[in-house]
C-alpha positions in Angstrom: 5.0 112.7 99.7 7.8 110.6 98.6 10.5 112.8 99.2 9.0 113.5 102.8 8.8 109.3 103.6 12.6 108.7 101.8 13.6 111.9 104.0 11.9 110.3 107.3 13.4 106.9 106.6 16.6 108.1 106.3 17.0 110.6 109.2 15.5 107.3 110.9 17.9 105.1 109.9 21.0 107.5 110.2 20.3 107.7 114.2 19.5 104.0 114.1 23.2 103.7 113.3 24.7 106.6 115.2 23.2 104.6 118.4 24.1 101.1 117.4 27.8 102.6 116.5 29.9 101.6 119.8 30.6 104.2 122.4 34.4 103.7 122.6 37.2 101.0 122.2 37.3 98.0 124.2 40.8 96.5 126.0 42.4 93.4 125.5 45.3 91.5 126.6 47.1 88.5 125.0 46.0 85.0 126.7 47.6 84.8 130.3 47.7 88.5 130.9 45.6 90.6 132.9 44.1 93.8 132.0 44.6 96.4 134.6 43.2 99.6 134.3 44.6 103.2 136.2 44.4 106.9 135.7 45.3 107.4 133.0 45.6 104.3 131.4 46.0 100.2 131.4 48.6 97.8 130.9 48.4 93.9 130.9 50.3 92.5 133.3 51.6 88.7 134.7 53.8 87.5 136.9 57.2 85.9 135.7 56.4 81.7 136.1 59.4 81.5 139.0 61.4 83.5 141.3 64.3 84.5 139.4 67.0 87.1 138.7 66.2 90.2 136.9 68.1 88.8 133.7 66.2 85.5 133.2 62.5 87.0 133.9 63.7 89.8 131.2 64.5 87.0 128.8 61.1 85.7 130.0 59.1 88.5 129.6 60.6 89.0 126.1 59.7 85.3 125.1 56.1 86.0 126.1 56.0 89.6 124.0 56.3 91.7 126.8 58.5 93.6 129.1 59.5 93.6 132.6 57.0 96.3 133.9 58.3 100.3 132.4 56.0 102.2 135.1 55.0 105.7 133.7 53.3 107.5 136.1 52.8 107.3 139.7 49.1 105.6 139.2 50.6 103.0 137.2 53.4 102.2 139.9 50.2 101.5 142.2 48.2 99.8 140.0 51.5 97.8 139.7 52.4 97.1 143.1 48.4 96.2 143.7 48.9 93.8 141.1 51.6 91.8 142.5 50.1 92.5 146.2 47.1 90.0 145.3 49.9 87.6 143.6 52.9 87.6 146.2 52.0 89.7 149.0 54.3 92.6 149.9 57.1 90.6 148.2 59.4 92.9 146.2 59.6 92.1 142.5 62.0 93.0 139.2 60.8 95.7 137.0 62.5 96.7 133.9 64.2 100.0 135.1 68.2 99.2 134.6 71.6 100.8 133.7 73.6 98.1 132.7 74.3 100.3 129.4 75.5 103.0 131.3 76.3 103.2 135.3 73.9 106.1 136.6 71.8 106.4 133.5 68.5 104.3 133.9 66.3 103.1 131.1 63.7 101.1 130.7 64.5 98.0 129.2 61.8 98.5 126.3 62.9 101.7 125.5 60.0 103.4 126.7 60.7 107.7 127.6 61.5 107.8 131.4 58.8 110.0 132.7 58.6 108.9 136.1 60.9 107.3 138.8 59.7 106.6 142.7 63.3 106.1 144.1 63.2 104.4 147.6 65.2 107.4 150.2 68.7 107.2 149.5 68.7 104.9 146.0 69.8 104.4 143.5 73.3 103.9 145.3 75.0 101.3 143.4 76.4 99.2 145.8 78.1 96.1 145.0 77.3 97.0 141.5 73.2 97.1 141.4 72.4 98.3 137.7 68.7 96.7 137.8 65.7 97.6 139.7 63.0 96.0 142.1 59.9 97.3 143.3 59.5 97.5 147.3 56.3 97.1 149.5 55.9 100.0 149.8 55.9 101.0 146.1 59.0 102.5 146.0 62.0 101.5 144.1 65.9 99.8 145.0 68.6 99.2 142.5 70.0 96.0 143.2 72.3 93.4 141.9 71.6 91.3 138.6 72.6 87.5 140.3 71.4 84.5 141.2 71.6 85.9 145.0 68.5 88.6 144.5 66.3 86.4 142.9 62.6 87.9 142.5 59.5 87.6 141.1 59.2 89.8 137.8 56.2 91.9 136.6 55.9 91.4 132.8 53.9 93.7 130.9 52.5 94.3 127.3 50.5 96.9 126.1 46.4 97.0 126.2 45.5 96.5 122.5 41.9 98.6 122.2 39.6 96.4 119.8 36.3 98.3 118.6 33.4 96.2 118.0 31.8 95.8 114.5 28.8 98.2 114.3 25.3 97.5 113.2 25.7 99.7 110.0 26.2 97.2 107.8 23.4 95.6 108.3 21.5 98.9 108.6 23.1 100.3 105.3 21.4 97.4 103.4 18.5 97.4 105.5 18.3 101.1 104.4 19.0 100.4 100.8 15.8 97.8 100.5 13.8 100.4 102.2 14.8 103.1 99.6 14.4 100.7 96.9 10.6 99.9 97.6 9.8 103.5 98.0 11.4 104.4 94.7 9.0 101.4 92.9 6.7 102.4 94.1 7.0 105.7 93.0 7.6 104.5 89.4 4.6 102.8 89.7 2.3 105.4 91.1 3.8 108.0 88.1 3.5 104.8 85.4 
């Protein structure tokens, strides 16, 4: 009979804790950031604190921990352009897609793989020297110059850090424990 009730109490208590446990990670941003979530994934994102050139809000965006916006996939580049719509309109805006380094050969500025580009018709042409990137109205992208004469709003970004709640087990394990504990005096007393 004791084996049965020990048995019962802990099947009991191991579903107790398999449906306290958290179904999945939670997203988080770092104070001032945004989470925003897309196919696929989420970044955190803010807007640079002035209309600047694509130098000083990368030098911003790199004092706050983040990036000037490395866009990955196409549902990213709208989630991205959504963003900034309900922050500056249809406003154009610096994103971290440059080749300073190398004339031709974009990167992002955080090193990220290049797996997607959304090139405006016709661009990149590099005229007058345009070795960074901004981010049209229309979604679409534009090299243009680095100067204090194309002066934008940035999009800084920092990766969603997932944070998983503390579950209820601990509390259960010694919950369980006390449980198992008074059935086993018991049974030393009932045998004694």
């Amino acid at each position: 009979m004791h084996r049965r009730l020990l048995q019962g109490l802990a099947t009991a208590a191991a579903a107790f804790a398999i449906a306290a446990a958290p179904a999945s990670a939670e997203a988080q941003c770092s104070a001032g950031f945004t989470l925003t979530s897309y196919a696929g994934g989420s970044s955190c994102f803010r807007i640079t604190s002035g209309s600047t050139s694509w130098s000083i809000a990368n030098a911003e965006a790199t004092s706050l921990g983040g990036w000037l916006a490395a866009i990955g996939s196409a549902a990213e580049n709208a989630a991205a352009r959504s963003f900034m719509d309900g922050l500056i309109g249809g406003s154009q805006f610096h994103i971290g897609f440059t080749d300073a380094a190398s004339e031709g050969a974009f990167v992002w500025s955080n090193g990220q793989a290049v797996t997607y580009t959304n090139w405006n018709l016709g661009e990149p042409n590099d005229v007058n020297n345009e070795d960074v990137t901004e981010m049209l109205s229309t979604g679409a992208w534009n090299d243009i110059q680095d100067s204090p004469n194309t002066i934008r709003y940035g999009l800084i970004e920092t990766a969603a850090v997932s944070t998983v709640p503390e579950p209820a087990t601990v509390g259960l394990l010694g919950a369980g424990l006390a449980v198992l504990g008074v059935a086993a005096r018991r049974r030393r007393r009932a045998v004694a």
